[in-house]
N, CA, C and O of each residue as an XYZ file, in Angstrom:
544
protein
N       5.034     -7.353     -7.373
C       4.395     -6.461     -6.442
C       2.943     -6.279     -6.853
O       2.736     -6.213     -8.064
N       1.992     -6.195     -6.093
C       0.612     -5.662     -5.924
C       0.561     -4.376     -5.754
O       1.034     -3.859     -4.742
N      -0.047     -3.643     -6.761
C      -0.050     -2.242     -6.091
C      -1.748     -1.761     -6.755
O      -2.142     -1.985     -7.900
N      -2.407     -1.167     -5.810
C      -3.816     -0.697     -5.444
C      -4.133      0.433     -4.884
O      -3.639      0.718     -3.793
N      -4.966      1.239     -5.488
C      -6.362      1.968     -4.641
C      -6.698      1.109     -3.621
O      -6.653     -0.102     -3.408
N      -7.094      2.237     -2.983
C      -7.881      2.133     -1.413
C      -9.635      1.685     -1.927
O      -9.929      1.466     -3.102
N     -10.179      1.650     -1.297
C     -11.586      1.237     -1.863
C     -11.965      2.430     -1.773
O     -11.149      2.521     -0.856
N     -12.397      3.418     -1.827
C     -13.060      4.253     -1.935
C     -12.178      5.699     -2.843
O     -12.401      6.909     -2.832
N     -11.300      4.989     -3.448
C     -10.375      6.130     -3.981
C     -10.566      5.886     -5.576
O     -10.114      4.828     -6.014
N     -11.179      6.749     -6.448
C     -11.424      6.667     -7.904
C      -9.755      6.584     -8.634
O      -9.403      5.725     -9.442
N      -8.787      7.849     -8.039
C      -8.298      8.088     -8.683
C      -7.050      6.985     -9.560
O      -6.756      5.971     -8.927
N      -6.528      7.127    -10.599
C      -6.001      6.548    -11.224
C      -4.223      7.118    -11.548
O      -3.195      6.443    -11.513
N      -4.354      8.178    -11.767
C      -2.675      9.003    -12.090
C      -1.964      8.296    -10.974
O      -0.948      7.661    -11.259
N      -2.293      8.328    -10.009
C      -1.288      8.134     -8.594
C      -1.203      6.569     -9.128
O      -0.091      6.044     -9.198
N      -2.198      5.947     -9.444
C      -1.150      4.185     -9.907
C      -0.472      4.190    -11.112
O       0.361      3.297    -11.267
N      -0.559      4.605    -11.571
C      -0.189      4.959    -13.533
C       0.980      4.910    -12.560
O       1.244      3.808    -12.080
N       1.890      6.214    -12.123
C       2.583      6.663    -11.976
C       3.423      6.140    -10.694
O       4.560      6.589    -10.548
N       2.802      5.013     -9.562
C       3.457      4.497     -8.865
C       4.178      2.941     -9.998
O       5.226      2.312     -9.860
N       3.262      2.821    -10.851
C       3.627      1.227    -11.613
C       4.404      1.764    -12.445
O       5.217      0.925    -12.832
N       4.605      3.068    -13.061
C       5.963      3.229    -13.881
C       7.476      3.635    -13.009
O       8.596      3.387    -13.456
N       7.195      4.306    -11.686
C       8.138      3.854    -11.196
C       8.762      2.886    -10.931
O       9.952      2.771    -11.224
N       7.688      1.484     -9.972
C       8.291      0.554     -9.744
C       8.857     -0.284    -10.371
O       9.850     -0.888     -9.964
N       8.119     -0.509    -11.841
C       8.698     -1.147    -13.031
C      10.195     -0.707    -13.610
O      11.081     -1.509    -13.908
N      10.278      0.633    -13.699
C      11.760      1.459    -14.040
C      12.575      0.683    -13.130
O      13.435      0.014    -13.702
N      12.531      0.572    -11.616
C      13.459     -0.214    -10.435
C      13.357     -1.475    -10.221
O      13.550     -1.929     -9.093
N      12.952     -2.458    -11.546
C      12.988     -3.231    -12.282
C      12.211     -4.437    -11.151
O      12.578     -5.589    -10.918
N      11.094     -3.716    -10.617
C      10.243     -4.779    -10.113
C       8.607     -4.987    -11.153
O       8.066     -4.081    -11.787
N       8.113     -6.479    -11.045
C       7.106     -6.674    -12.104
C       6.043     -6.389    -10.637
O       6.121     -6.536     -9.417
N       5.046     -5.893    -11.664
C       4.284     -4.729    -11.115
C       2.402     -5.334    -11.890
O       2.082     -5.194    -13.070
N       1.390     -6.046    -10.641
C       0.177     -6.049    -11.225
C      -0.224     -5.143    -10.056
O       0.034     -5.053     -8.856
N      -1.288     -4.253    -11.348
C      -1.660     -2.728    -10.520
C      -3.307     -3.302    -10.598
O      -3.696     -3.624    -11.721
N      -4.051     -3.406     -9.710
C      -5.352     -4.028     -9.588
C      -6.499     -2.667     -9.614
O      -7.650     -2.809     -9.203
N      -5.934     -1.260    -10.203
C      -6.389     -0.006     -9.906
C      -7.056      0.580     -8.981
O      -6.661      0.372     -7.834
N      -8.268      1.492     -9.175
C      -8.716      2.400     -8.454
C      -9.861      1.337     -8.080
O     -10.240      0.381     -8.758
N     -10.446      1.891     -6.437
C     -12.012      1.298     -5.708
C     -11.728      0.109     -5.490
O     -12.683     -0.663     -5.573
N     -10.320     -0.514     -5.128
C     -10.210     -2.024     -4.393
C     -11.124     -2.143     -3.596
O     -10.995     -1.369     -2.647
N     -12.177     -2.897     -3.542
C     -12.651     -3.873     -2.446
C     -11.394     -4.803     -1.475
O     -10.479     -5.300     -2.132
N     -11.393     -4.932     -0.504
C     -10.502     -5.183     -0.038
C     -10.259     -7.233     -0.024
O      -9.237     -7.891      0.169
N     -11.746     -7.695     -0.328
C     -12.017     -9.028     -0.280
C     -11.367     -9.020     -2.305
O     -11.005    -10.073     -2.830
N     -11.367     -8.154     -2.801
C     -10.632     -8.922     -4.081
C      -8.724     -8.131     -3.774
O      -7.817     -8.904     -4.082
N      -8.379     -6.999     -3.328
C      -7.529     -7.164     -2.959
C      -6.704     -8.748     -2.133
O      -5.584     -9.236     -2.281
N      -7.721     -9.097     -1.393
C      -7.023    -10.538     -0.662
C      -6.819    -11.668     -1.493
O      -5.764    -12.299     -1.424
N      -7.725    -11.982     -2.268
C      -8.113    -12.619     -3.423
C      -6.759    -12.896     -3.872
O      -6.199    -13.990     -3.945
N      -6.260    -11.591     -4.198
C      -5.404    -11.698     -5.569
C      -3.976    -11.637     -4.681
O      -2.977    -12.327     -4.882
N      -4.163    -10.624     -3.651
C      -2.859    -11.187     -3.004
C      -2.614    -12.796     -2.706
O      -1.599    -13.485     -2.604
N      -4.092    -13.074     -2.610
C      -3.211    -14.572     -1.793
C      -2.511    -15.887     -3.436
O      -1.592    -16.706     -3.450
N      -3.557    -15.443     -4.572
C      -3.123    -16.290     -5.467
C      -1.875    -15.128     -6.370
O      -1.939    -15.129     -7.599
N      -0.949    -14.324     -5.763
C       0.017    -13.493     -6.301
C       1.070    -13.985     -5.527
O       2.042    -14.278     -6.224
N       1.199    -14.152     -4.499
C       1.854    -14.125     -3.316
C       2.916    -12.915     -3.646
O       3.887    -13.095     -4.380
N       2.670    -11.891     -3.132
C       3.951    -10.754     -3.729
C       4.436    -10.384     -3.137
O       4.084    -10.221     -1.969
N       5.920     -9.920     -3.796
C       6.670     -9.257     -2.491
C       6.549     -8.455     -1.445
O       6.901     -8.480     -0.265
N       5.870     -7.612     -2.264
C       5.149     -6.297     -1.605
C       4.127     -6.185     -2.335
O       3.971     -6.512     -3.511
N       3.198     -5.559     -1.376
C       1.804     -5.158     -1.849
C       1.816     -3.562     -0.978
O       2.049     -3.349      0.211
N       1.418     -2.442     -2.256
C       1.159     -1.024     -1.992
C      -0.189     -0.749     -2.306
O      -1.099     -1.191     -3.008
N       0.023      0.064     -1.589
C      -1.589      0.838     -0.937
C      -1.420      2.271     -1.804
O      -0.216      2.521     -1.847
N      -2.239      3.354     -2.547
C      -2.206      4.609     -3.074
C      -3.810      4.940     -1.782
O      -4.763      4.249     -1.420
N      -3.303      6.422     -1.465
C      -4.367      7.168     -1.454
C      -4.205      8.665     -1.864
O      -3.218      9.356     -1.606
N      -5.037      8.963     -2.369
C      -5.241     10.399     -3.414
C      -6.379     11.024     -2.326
O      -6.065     12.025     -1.680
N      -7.863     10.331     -2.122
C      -8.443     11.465     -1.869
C      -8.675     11.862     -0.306
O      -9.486     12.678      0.131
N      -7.794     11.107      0.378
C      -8.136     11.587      1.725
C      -8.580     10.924      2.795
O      -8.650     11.468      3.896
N      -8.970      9.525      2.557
C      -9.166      8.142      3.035
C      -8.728      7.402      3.286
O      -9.301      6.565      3.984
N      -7.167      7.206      2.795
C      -6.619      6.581      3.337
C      -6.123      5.668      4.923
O      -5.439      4.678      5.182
N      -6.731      6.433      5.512
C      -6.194      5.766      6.759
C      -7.559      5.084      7.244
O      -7.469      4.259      8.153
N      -8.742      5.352      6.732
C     -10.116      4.561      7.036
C      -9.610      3.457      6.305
O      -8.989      2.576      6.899
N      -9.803      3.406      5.106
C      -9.917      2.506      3.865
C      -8.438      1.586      3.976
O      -8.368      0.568      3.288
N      -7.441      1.914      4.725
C      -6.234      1.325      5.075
C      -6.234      0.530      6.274
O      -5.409     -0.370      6.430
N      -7.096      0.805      7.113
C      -7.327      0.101      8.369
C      -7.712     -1.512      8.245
O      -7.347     -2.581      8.735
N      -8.741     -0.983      7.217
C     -10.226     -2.226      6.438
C      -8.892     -3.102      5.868
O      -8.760     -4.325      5.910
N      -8.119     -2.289      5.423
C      -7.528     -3.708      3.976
C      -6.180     -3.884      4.607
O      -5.537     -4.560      3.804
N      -5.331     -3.572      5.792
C      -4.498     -4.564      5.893
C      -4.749     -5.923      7.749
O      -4.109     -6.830      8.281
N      -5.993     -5.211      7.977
C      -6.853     -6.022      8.700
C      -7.320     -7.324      8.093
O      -7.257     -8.407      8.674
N      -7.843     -7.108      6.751
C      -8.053     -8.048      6.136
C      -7.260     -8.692      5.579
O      -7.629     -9.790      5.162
N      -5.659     -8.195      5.322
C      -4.527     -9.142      4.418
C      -4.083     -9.833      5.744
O      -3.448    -10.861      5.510
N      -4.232     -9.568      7.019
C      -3.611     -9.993      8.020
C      -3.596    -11.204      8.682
O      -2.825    -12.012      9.198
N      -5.080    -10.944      8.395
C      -6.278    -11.647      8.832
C      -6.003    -13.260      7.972
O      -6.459    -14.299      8.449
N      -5.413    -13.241      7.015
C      -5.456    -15.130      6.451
C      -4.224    -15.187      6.433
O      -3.540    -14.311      5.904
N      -3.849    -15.996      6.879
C      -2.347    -16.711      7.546
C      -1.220    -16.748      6.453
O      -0.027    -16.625      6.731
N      -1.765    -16.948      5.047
C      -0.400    -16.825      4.013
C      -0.260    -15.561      3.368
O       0.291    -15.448      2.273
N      -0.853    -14.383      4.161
C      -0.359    -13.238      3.608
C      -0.184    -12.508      5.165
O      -0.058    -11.288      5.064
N      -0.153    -12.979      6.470
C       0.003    -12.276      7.367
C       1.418    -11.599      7.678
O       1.561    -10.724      8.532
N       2.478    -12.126      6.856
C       3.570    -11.699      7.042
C       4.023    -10.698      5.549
O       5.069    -10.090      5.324
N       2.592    -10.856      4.588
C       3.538     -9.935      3.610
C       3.729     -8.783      3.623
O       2.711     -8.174      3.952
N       4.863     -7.939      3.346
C       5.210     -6.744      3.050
C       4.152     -5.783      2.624
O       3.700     -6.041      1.508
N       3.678     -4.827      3.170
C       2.806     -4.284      3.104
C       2.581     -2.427      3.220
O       2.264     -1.962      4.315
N       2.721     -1.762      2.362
C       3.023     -0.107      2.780
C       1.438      0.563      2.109
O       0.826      0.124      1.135
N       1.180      1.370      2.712
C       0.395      2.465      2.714
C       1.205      4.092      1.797
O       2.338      4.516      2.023
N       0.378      4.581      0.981
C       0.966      6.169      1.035
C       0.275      7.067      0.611
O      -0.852      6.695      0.284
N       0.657      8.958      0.372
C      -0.467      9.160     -0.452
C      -1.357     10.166      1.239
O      -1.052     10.201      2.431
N      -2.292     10.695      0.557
C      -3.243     11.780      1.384
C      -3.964     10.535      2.463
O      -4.897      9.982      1.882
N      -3.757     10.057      3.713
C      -4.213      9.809      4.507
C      -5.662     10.059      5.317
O      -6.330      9.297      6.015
N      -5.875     11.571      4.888
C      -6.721     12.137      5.745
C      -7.272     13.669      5.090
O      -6.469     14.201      4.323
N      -8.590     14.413      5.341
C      -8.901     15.213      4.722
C      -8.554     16.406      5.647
O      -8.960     17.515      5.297
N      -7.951     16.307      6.617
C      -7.839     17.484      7.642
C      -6.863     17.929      7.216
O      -6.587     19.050      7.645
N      -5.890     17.302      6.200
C      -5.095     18.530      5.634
C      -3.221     18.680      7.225
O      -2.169     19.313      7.323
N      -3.914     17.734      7.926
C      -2.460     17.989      9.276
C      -1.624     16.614      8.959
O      -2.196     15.526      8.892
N      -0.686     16.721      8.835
C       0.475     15.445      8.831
C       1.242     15.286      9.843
O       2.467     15.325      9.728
N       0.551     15.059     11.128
C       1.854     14.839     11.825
C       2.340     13.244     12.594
O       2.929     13.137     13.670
N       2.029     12.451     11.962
C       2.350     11.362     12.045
C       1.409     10.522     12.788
O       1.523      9.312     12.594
N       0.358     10.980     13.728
C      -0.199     10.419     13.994
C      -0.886      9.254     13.516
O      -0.815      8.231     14.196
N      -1.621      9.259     12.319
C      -2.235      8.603     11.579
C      -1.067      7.187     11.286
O      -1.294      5.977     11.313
N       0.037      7.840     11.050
C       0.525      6.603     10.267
C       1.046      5.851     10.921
O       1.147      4.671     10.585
N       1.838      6.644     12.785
C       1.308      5.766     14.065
C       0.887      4.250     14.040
O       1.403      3.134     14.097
N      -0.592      4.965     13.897
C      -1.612      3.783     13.890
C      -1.876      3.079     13.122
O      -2.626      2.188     13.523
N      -1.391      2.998     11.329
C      -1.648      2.330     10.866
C      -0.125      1.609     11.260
O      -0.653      0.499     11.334
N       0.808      1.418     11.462
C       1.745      0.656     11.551
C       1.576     -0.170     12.821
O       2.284     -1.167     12.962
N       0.423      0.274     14.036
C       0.545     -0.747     14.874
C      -0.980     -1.852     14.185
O      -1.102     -3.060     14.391
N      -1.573     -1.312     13.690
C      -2.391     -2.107     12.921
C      -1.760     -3.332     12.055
O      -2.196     -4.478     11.949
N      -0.561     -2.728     11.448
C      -0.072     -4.231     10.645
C       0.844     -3.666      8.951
O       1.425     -4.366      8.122
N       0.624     -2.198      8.984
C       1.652     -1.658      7.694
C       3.178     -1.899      8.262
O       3.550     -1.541      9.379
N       3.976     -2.560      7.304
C       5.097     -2.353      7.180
C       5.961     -0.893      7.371
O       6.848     -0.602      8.174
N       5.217      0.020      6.115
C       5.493      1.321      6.461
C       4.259      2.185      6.025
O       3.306      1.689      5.425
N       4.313      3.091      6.258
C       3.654      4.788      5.915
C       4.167      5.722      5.264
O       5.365      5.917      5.467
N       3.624      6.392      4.513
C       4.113      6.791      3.617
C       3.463      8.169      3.240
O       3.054      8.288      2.085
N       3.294      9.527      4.363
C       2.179      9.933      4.617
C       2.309     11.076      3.414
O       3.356     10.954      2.778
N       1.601     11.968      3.058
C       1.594     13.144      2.300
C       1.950     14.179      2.951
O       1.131     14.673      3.725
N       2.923     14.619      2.843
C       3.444     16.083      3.591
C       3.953     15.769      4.932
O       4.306     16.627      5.741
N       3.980     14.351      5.155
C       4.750     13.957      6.557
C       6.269     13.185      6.422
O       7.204     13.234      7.221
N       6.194     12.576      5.336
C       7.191     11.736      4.741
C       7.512     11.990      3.170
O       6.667     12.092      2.280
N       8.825     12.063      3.037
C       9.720     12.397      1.234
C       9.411     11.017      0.925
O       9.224     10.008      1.604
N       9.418     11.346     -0.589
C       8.773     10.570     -1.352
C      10.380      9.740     -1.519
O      10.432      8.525     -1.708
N      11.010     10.177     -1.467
C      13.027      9.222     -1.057
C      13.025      8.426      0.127
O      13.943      7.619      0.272
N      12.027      8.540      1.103
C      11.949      7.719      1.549
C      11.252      6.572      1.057
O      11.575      5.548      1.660
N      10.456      6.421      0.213
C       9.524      5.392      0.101
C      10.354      4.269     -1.578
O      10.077      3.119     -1.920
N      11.267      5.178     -2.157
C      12.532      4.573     -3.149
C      13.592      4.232     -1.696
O      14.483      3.415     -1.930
N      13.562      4.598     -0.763
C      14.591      4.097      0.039
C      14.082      2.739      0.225
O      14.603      1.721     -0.229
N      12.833      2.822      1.055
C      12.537      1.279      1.179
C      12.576      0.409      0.057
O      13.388     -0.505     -0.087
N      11.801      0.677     -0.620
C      12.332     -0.021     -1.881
C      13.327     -0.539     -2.402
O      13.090     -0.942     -3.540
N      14.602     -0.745     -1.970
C      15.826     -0.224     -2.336
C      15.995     -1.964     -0.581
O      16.869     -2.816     -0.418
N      15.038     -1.745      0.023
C      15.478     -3.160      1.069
C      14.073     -4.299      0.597
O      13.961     -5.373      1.190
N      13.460     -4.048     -0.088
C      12.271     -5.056     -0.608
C      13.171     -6.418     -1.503
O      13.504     -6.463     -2.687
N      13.331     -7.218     -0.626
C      13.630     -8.735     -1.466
C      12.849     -9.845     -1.681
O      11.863    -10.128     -1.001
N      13.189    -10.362     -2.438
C      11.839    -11.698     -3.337
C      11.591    -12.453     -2.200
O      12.414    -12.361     -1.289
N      10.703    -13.126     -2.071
C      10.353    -13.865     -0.612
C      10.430    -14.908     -1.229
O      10.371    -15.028     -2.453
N      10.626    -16.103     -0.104
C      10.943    -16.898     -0.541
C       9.776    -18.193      0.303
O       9.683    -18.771      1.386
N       9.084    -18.130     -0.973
C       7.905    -19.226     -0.518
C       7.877    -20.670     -0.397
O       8.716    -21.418     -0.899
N       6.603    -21.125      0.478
C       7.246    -22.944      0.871
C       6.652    -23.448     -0.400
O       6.758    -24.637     -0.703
């Protein structure tokens, strides 16, 4: 799995702490940290090819900075089908009502994963249907 900051997100605890989960549920885990550019996010997805690739947002950007980067994983043909989730503070207005994550799923997220809109059991649920892909 790929798991990343949003580009404009410093913070770090929220990956610490998503890569010791995912690792515990015994998936191998490169965490590319905080302030992804989204052109080295692609980069590395495309020479990773991973099962899943996660998105963190902490400060509130998420759904700008989420738009940019799965536009861009979409966008080159051997990662247009990968598994792809968003989660984490979306937005600074502080309202969760699904709207946002709406739109990032007709954009091209797998799932959403919003802050105060969605349990964090949901996002070990999905997890729980994430299988190894099987590349040509």
């Amino acid at each position: 799995m790929v798991l990343s900051g949003v580009a404009s997100d410093a913070h770090t605890w929220n990956l610490v702490f998503l890569q010791l989960l995912l690792e515990e549920l015994g998936h191998r885990v490169v965490n590319l940290g905080p302030c992804v550019p989204e052109s080295l996010l692609v980069e590395q997805c495309a020479r990773r090819r991973p099962d899943l690739v996660v998105l963190s947002s902490v400060n509130g950007h998420g759904f700008q900075d989420g738009l940019r980067a799965i536009a861009a994983l979409r966008a080159r043909p051997e990662l247009a089908d990968t598994p792809t989730v968003i989660g984490g503070k979306l937005s600074t207005t502080g309202v969760a009502d699904g709207t946002l994550s709406r739109r990032l799923m007709v954009a091209g997220f797998d799932a959403v994963f919003e802050d105060g809109h969605t349990e964090f059991g949901d996002f070990r649920g999905y997890l729980a249907t994430v299988r190894p892909r099987v590349l040509p």
